[in-house]
mmCIF file as Biopython writes it, N, C-alpha, C and O atoms, coordinates in Angstrom:
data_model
#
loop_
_atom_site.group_PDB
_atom_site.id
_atom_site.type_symbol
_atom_site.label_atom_id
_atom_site.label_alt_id
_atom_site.label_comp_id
_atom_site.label_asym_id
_atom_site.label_entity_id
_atom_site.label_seq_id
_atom_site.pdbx_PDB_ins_code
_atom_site.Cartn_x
_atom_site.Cartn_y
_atom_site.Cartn_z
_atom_site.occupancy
_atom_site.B_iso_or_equiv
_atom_site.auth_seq_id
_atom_site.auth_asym_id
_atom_site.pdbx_PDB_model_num
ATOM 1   N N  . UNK A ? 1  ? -7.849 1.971   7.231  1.0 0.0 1  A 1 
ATOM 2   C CA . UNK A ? 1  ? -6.830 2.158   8.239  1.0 0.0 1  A 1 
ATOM 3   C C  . UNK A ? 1  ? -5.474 2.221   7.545  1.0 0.0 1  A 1 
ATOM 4   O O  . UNK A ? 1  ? -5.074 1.456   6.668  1.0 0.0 1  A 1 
ATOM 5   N N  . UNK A ? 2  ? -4.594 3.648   8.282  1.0 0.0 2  A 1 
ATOM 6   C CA . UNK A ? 2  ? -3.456 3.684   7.096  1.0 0.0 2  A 1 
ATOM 7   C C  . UNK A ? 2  ? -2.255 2.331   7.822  1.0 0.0 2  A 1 
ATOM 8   O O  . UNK A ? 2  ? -1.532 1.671   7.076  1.0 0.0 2  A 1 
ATOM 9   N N  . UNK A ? 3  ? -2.264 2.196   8.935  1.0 0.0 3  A 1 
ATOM 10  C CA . UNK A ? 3  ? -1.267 1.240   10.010 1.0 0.0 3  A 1 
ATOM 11  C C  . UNK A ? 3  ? -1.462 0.312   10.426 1.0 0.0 3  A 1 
ATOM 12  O O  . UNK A ? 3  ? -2.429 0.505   11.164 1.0 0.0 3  A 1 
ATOM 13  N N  . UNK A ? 4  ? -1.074 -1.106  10.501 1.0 0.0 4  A 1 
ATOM 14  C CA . UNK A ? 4  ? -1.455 -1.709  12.405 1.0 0.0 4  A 1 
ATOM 15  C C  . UNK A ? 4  ? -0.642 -1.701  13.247 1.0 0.0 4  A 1 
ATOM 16  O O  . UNK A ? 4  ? 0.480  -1.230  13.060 1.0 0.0 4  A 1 
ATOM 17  N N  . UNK A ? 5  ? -1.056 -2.258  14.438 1.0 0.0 5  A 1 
ATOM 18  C CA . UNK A ? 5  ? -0.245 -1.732  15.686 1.0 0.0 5  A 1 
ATOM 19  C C  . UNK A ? 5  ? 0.616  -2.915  15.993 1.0 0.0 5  A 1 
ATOM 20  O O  . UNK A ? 5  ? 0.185  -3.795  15.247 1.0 0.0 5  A 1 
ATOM 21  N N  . UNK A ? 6  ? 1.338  -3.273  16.506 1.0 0.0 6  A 1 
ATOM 22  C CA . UNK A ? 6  ? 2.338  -3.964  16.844 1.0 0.0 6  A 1 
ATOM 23  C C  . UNK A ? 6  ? 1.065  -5.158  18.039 1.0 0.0 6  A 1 
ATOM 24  O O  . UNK A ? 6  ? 0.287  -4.669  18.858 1.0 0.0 6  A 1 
ATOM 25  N N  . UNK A ? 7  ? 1.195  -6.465  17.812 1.0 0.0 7  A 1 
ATOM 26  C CA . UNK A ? 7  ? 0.883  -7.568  18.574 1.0 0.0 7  A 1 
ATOM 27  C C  . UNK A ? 7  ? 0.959  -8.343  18.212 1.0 0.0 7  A 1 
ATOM 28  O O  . UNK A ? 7  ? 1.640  -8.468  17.195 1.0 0.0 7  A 1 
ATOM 29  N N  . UNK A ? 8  ? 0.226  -9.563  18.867 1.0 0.0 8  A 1 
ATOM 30  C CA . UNK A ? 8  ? 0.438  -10.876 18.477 1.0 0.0 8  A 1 
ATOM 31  C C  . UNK A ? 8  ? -0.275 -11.325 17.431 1.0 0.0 8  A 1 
ATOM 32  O O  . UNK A ? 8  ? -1.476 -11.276 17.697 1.0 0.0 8  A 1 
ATOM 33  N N  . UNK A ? 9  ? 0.027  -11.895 15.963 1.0 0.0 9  A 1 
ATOM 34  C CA . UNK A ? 9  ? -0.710 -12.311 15.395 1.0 0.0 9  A 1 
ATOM 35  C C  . UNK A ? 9  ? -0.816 -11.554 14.133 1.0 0.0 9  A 1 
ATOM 36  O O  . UNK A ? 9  ? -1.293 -12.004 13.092 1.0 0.0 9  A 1 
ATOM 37  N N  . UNK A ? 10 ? -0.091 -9.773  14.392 1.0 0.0 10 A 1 
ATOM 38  C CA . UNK A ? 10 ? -0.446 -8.684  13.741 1.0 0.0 10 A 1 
ATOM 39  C C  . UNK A ? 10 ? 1.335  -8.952  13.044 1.0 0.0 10 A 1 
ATOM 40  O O  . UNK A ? 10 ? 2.325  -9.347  13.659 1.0 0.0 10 A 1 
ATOM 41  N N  . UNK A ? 11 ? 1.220  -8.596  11.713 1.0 0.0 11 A 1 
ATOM 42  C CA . UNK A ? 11 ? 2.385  -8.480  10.702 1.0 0.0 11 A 1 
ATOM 43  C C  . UNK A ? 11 ? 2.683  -6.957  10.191 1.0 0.0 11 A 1 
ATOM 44  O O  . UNK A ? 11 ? 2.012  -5.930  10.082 1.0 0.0 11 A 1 
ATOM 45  N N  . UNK A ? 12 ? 3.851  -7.288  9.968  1.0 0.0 12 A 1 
ATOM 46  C CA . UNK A ? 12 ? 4.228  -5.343  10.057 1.0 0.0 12 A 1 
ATOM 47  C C  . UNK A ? 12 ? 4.458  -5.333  8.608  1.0 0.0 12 A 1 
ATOM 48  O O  . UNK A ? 12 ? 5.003  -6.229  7.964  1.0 0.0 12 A 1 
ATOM 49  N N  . UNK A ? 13 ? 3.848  -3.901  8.031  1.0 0.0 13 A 1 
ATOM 50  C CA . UNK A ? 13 ? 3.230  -3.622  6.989  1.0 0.0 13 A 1 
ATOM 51  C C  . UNK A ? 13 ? 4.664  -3.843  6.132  1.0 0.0 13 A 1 
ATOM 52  O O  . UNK A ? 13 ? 5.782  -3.811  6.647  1.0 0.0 13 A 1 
ATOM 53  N N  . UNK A ? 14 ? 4.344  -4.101  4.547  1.0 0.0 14 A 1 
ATOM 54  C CA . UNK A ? 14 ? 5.943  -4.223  4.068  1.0 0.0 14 A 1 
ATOM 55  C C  . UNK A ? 14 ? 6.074  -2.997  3.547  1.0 0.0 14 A 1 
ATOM 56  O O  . UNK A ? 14 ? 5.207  -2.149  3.755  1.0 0.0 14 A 1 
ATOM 57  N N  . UNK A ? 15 ? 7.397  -2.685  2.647  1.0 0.0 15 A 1 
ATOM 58  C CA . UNK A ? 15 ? 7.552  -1.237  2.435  1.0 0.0 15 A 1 
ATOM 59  C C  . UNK A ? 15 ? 6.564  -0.818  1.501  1.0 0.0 15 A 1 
ATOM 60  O O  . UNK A ? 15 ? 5.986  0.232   1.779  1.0 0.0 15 A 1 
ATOM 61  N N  . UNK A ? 16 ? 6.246  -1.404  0.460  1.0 0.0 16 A 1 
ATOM 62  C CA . UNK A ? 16 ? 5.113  -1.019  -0.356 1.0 0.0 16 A 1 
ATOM 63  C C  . UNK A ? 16 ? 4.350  -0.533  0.109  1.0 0.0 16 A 1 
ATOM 64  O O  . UNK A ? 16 ? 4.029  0.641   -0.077 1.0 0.0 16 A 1 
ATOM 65  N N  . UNK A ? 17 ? 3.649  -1.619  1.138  1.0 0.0 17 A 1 
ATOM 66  C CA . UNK A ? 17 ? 2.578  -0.944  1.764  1.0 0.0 17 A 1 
ATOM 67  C C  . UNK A ? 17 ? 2.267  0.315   2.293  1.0 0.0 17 A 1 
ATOM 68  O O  . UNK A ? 17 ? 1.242  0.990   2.198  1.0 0.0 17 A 1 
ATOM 69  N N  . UNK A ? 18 ? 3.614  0.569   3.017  1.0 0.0 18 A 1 
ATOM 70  C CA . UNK A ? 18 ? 3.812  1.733   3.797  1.0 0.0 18 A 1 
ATOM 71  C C  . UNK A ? 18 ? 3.748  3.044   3.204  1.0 0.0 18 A 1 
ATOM 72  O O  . UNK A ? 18 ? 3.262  4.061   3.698  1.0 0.0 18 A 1 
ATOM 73  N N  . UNK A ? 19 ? 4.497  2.840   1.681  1.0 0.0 19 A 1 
ATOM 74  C CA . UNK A ? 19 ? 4.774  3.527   0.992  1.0 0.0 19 A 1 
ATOM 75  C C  . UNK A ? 19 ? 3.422  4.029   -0.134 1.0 0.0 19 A 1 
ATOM 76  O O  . UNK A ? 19 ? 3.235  5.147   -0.613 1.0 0.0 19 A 1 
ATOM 77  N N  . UNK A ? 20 ? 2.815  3.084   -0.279 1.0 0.0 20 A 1 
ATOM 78  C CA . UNK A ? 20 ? 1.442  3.628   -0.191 1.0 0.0 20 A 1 
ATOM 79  C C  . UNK A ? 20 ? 0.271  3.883   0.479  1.0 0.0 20 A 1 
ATOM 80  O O  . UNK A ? 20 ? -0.767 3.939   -0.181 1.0 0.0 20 A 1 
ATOM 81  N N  . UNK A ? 21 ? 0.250  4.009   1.389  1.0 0.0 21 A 1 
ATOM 82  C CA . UNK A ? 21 ? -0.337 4.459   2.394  1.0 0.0 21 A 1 
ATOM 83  C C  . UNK A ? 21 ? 0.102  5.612   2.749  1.0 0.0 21 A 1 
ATOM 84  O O  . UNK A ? 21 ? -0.727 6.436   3.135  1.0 0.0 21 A 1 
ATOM 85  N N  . UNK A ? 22 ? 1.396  5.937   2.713  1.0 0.0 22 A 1 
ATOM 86  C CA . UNK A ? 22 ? 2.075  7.340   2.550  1.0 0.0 22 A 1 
ATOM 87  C C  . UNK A ? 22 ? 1.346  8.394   1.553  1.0 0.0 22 A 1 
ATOM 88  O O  . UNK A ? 22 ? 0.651  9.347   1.905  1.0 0.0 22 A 1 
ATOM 89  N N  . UNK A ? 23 ? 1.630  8.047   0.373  1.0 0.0 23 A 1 
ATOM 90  C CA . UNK A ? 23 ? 0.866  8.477   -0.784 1.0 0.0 23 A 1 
ATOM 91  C C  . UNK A ? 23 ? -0.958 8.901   -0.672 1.0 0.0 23 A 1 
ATOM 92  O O  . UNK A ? 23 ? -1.523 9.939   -1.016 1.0 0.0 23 A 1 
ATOM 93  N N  . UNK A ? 24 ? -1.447 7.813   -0.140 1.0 0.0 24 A 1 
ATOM 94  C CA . UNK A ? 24 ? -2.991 8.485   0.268  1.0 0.0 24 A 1 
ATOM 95  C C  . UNK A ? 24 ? -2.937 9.517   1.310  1.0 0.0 24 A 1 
ATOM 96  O O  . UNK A ? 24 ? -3.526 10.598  1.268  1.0 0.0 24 A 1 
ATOM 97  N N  . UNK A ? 25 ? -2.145 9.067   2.288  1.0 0.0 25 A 1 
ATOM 98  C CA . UNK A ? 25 ? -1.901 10.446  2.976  1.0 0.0 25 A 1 
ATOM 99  C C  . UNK A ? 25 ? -1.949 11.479  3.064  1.0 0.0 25 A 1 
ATOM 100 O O  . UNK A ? 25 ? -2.353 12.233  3.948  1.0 0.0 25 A 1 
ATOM 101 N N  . UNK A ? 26 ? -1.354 11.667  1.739  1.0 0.0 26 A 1 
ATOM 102 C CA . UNK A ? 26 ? -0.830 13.746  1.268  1.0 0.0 26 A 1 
ATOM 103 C C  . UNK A ? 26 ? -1.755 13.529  0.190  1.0 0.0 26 A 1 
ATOM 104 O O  . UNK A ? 26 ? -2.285 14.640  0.165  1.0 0.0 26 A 1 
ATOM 105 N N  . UNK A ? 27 ? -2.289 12.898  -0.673 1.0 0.0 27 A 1 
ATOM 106 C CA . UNK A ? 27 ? -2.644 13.079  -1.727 1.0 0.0 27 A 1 
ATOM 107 C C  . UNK A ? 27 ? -3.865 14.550  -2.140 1.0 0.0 27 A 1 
ATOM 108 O O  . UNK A ? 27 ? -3.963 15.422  -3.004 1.0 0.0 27 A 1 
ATOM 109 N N  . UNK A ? 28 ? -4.545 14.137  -1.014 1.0 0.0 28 A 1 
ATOM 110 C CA . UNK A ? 28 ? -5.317 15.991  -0.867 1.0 0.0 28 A 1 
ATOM 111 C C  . UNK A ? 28 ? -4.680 16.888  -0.511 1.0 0.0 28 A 1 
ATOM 112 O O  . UNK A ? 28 ? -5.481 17.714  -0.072 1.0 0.0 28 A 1 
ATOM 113 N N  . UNK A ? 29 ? -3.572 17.299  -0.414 1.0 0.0 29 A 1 
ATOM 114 C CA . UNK A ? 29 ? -2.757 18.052  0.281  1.0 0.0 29 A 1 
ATOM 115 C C  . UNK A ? 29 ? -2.763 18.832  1.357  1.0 0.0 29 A 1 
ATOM 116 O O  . UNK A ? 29 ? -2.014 19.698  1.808  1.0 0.0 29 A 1 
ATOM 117 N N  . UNK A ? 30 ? -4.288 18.089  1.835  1.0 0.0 30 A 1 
ATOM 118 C CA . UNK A ? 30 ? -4.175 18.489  3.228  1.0 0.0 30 A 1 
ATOM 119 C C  . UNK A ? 30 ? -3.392 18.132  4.619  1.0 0.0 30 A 1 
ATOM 120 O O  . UNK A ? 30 ? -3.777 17.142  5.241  1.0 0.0 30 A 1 
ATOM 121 N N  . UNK A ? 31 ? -2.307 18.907  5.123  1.0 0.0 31 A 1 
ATOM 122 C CA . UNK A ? 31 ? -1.719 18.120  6.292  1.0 0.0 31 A 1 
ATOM 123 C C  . UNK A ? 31 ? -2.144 18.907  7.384  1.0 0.0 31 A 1 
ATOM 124 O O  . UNK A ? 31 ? -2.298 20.121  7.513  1.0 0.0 31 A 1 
ATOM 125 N N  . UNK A ? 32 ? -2.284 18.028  8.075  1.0 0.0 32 A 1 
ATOM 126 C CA . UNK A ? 32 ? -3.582 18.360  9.381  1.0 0.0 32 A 1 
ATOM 127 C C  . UNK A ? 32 ? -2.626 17.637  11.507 1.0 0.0 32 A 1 
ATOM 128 O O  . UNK A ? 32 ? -1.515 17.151  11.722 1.0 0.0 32 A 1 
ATOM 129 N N  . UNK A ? 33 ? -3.084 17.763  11.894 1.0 0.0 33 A 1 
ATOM 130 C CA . UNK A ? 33 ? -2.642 16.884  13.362 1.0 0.0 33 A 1 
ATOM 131 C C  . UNK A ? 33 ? -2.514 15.077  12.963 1.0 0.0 33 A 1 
ATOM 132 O O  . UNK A ? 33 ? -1.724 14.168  13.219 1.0 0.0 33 A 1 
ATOM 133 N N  . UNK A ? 34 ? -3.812 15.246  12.189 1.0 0.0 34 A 1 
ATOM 134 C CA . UNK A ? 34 ? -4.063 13.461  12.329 1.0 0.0 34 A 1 
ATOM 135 C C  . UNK A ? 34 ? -3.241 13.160  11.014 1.0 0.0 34 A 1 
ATOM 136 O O  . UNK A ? 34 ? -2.416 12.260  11.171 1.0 0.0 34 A 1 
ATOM 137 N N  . UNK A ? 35 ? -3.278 13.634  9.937  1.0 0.0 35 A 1 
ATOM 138 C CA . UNK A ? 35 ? -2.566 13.256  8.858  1.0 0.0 35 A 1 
ATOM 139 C C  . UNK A ? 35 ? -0.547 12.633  9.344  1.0 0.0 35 A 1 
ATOM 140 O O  . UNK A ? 35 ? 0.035  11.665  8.854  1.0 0.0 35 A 1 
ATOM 141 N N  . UNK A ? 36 ? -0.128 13.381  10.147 1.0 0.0 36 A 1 
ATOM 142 C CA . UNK A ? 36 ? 1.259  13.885  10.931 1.0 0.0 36 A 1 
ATOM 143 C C  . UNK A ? 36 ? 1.381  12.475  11.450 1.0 0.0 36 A 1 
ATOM 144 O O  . UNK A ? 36 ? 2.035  11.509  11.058 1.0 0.0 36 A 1 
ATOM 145 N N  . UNK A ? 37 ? 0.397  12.689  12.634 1.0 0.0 37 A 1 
ATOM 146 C CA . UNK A ? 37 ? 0.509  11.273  13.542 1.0 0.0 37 A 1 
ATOM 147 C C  . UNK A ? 37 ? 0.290  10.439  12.732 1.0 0.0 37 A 1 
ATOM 148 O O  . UNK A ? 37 ? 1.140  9.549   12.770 1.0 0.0 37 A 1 
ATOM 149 N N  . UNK A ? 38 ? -0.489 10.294  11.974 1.0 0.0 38 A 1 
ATOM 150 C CA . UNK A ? 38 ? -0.897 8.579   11.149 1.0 0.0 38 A 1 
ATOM 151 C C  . UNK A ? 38 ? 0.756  8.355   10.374 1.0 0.0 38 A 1 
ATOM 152 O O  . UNK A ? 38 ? 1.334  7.268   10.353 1.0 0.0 38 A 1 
ATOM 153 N N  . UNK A ? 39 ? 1.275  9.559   9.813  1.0 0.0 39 A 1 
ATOM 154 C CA . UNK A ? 39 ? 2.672  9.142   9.124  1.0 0.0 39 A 1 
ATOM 155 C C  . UNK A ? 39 ? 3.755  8.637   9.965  1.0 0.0 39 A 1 
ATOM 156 O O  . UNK A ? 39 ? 4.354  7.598   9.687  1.0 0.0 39 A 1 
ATOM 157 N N  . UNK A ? 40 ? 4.073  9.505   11.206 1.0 0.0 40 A 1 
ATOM 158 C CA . UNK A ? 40 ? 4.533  8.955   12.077 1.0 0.0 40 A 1 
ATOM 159 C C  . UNK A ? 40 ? 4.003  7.248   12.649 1.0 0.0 40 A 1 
ATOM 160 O O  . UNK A ? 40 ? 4.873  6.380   12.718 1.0 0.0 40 A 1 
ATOM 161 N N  . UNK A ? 41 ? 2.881  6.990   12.939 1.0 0.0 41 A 1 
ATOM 162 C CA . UNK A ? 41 ? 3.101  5.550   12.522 1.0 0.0 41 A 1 
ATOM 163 C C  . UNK A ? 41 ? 3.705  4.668   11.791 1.0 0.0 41 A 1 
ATOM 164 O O  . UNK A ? 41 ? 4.410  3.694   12.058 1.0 0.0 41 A 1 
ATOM 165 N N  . UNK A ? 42 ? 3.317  5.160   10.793 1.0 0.0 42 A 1 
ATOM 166 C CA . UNK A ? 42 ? 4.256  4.931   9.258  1.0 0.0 42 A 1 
ATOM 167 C C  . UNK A ? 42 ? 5.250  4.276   9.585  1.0 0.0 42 A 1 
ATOM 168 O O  . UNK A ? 42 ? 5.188  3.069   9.822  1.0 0.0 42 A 1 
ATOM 169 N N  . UNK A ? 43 ? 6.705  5.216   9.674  1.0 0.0 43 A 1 
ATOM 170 C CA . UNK A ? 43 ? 7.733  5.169   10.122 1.0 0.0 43 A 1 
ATOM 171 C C  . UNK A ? 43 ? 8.097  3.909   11.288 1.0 0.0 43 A 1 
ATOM 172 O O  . UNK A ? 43 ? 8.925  3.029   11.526 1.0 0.0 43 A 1 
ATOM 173 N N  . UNK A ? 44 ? 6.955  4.465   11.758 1.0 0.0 44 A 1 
ATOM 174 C CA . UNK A ? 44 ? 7.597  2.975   13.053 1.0 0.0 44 A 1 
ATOM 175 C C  . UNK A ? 44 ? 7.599  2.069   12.591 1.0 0.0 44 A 1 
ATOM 176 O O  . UNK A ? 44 ? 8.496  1.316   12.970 1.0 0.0 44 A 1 
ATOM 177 N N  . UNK A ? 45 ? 6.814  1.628   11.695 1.0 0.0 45 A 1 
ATOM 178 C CA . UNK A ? 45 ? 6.615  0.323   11.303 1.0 0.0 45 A 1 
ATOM 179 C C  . UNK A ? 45 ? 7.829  0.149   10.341 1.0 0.0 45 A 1 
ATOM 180 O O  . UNK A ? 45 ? 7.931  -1.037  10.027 1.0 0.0 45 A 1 
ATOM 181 N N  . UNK A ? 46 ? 8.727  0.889   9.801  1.0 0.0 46 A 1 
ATOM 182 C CA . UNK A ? 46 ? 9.880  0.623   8.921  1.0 0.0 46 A 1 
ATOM 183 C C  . UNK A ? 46 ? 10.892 0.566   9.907  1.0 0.0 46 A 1 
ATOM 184 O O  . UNK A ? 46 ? 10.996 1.221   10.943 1.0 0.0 46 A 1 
ATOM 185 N N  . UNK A ? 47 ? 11.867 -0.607  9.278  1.0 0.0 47 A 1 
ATOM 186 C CA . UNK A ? 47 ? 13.189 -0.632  10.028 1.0 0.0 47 A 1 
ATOM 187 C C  . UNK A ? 47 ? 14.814 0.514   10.327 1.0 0.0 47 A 1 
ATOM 188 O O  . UNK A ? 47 ? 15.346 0.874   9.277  1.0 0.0 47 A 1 
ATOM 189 N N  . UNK A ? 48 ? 15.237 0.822   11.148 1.0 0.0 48 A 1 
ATOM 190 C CA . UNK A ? 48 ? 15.750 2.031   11.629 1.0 0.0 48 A 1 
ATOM 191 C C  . UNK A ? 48 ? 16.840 2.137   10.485 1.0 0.0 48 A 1 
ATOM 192 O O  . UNK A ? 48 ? 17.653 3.048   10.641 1.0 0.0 48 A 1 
ATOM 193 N N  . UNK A ? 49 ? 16.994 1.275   9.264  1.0 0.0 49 A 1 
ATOM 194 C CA . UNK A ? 49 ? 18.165 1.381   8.698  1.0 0.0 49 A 1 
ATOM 195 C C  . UNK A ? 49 ? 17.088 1.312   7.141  1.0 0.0 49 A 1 
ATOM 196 O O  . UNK A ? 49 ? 17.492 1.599   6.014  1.0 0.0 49 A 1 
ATOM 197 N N  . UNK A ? 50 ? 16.377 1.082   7.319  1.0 0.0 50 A 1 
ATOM 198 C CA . UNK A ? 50 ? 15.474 0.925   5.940  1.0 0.0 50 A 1 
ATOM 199 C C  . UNK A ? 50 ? 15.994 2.357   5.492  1.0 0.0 50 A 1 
ATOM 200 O O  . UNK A ? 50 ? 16.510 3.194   6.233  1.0 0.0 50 A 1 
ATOM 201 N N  . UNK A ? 51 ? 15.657 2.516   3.572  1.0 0.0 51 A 1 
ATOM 202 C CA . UNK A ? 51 ? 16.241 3.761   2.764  1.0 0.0 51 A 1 
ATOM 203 C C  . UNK A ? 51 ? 14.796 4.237   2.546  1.0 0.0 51 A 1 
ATOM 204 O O  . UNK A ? 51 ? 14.811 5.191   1.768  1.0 0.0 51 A 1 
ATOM 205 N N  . UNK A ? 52 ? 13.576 3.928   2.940  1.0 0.0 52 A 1 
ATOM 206 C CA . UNK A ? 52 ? 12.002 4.492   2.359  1.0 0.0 52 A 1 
ATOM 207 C C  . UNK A ? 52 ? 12.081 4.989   3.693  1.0 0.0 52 A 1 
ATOM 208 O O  . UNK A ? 52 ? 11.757 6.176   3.743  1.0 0.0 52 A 1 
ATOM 209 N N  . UNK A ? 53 ? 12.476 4.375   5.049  1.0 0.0 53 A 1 
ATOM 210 C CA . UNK A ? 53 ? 11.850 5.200   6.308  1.0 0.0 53 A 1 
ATOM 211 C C  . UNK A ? 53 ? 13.351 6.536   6.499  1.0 0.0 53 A 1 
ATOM 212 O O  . UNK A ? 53 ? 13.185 7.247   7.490  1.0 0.0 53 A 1 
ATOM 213 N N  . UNK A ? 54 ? 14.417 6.800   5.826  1.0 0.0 54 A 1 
ATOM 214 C CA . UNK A ? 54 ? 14.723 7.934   5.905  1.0 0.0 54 A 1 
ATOM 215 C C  . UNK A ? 54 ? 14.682 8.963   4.754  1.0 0.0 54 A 1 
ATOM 216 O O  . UNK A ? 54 ? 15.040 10.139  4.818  1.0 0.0 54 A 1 
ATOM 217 N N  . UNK A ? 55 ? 14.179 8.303   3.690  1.0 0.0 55 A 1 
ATOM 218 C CA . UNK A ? 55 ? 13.285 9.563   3.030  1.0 0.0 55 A 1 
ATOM 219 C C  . UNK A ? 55 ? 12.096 10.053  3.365  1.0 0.0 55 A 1 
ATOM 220 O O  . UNK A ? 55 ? 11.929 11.272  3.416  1.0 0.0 55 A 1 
ATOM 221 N N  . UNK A ? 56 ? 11.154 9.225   3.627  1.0 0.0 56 A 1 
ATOM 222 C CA . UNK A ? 56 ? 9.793  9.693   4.365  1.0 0.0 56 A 1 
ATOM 223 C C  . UNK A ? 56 ? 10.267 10.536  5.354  1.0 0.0 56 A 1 
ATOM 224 O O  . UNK A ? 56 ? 9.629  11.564  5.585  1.0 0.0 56 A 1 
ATOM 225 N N  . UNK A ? 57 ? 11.431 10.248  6.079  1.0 0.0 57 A 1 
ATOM 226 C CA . UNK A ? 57 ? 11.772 10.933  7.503  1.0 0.0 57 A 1 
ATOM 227 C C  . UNK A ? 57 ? 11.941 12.544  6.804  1.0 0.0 57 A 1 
ATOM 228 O O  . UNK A ? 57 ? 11.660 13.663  7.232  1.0 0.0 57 A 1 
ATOM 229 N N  . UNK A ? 58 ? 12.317 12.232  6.005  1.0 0.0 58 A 1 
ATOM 230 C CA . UNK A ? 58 ? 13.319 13.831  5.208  1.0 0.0 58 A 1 
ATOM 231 C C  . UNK A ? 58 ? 11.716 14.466  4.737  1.0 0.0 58 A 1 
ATOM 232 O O  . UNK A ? 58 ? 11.306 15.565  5.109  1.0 0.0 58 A 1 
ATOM 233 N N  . UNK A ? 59 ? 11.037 13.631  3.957  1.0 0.0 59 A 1 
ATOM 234 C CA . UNK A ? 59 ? 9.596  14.659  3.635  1.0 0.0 59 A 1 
ATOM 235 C C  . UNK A ? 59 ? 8.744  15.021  4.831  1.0 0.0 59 A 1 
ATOM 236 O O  . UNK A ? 59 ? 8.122  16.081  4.900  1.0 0.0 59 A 1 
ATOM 237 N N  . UNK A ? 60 ? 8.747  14.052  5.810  1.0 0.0 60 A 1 
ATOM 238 C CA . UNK A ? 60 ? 8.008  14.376  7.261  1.0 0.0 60 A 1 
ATOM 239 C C  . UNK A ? 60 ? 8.719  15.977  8.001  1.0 0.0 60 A 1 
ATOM 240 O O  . UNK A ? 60 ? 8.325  17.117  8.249  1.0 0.0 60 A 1 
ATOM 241 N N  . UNK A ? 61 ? 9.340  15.574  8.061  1.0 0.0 61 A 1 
ATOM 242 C CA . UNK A ? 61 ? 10.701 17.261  8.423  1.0 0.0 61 A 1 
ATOM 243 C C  . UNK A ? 61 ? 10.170 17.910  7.912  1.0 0.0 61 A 1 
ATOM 244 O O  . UNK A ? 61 ? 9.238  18.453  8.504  1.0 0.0 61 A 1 
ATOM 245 N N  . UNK A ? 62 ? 10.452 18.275  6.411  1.0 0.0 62 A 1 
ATOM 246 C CA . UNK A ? 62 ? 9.929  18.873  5.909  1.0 0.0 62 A 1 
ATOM 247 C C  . UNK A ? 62 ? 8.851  20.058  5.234  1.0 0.0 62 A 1 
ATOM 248 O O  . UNK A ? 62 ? 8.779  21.089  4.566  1.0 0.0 62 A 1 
ATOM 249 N N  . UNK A ? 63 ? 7.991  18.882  6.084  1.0 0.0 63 A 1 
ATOM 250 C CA . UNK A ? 63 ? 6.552  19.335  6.307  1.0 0.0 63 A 1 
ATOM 251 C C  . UNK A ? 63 ? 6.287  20.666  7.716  1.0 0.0 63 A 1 
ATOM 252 O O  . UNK A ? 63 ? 5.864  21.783  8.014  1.0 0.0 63 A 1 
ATOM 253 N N  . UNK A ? 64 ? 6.887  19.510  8.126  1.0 0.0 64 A 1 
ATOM 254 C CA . UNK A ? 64 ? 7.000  20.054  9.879  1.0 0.0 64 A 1 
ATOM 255 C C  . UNK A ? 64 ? 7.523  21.529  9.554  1.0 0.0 64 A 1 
ATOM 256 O O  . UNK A ? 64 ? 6.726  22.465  9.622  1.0 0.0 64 A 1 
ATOM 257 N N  . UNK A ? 65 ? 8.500  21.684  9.295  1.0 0.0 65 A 1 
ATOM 258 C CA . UNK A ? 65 ? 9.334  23.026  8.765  1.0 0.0 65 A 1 
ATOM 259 C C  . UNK A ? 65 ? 8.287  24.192  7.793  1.0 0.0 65 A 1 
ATOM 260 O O  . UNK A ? 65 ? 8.057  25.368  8.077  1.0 0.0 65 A 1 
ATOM 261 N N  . UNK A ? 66 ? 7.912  23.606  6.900  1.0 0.0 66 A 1 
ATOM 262 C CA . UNK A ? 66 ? 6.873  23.895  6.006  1.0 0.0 66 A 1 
ATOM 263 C C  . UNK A ? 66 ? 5.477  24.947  7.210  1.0 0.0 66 A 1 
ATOM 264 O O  . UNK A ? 66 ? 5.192  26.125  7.421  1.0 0.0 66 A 1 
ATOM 265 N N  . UNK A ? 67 ? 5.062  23.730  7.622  1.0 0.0 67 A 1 
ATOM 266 C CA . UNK A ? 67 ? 3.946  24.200  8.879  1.0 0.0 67 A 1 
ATOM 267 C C  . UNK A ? 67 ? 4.446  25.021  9.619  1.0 0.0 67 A 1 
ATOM 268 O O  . UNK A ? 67 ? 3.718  26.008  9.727  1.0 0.0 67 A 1 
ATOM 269 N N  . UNK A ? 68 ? 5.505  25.091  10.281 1.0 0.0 68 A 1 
ATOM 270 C CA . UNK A ? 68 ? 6.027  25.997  11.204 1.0 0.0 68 A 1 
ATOM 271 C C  . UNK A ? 68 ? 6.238  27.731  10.490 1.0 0.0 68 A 1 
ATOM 272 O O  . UNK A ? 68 ? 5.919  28.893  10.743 1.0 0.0 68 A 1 
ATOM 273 N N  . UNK A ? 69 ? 6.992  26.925  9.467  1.0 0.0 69 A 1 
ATOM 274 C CA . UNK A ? 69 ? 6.699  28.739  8.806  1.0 0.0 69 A 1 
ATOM 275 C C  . UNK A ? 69 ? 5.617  29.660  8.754  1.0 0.0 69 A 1 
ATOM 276 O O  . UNK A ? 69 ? 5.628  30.847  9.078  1.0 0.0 69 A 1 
ATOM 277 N N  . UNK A ? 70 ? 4.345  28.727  8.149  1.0 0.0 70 A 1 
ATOM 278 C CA . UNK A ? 70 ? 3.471  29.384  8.094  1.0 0.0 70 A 1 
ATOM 279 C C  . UNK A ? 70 ? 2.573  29.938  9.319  1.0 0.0 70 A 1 
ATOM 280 O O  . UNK A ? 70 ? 1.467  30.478  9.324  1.0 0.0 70 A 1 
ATOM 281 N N  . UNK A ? 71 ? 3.202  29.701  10.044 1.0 0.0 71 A 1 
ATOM 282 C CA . UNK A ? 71 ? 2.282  29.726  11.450 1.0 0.0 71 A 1 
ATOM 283 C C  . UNK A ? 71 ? 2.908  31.088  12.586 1.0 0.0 71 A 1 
ATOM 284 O O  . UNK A ? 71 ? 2.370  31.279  13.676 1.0 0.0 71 A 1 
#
């Protein structure tokens, strides 16, 4: 599991974590529907001022932009 979800009992992933879990992500370079959403999890779990959740933000774009072209 690349995330957990927000509850009681449940601890929010630290940046490392996130940040590798990012990394398995793309590592096949396949980006797919589910690959997208699982990163977007990602993100939530980093704080709105954190410097890893607005670079991820900038490679997530990215992507998005990337996909759109080709399509």
């Amino acid at each position: 599991m690349y995330f957990r979800s927000f509850g009681k009992g449940l601890s929010l992933l630290t940046e490392q974590q996130i940040s590798r879990s990012w990394r398995k992500l793309f590592v096949k370079g396949e980006v797919n529907d589910d690959v997208l959403e699982k990163a977007e999890a990602l993100l939530v779990e980093l704080r709105a001022e954190s410097p890893l959740r607005h670079r991820l933000r900038t490679e997530l774009d990215e992507l998005h932009r990337k996909l759109q072209k080709q399509h």
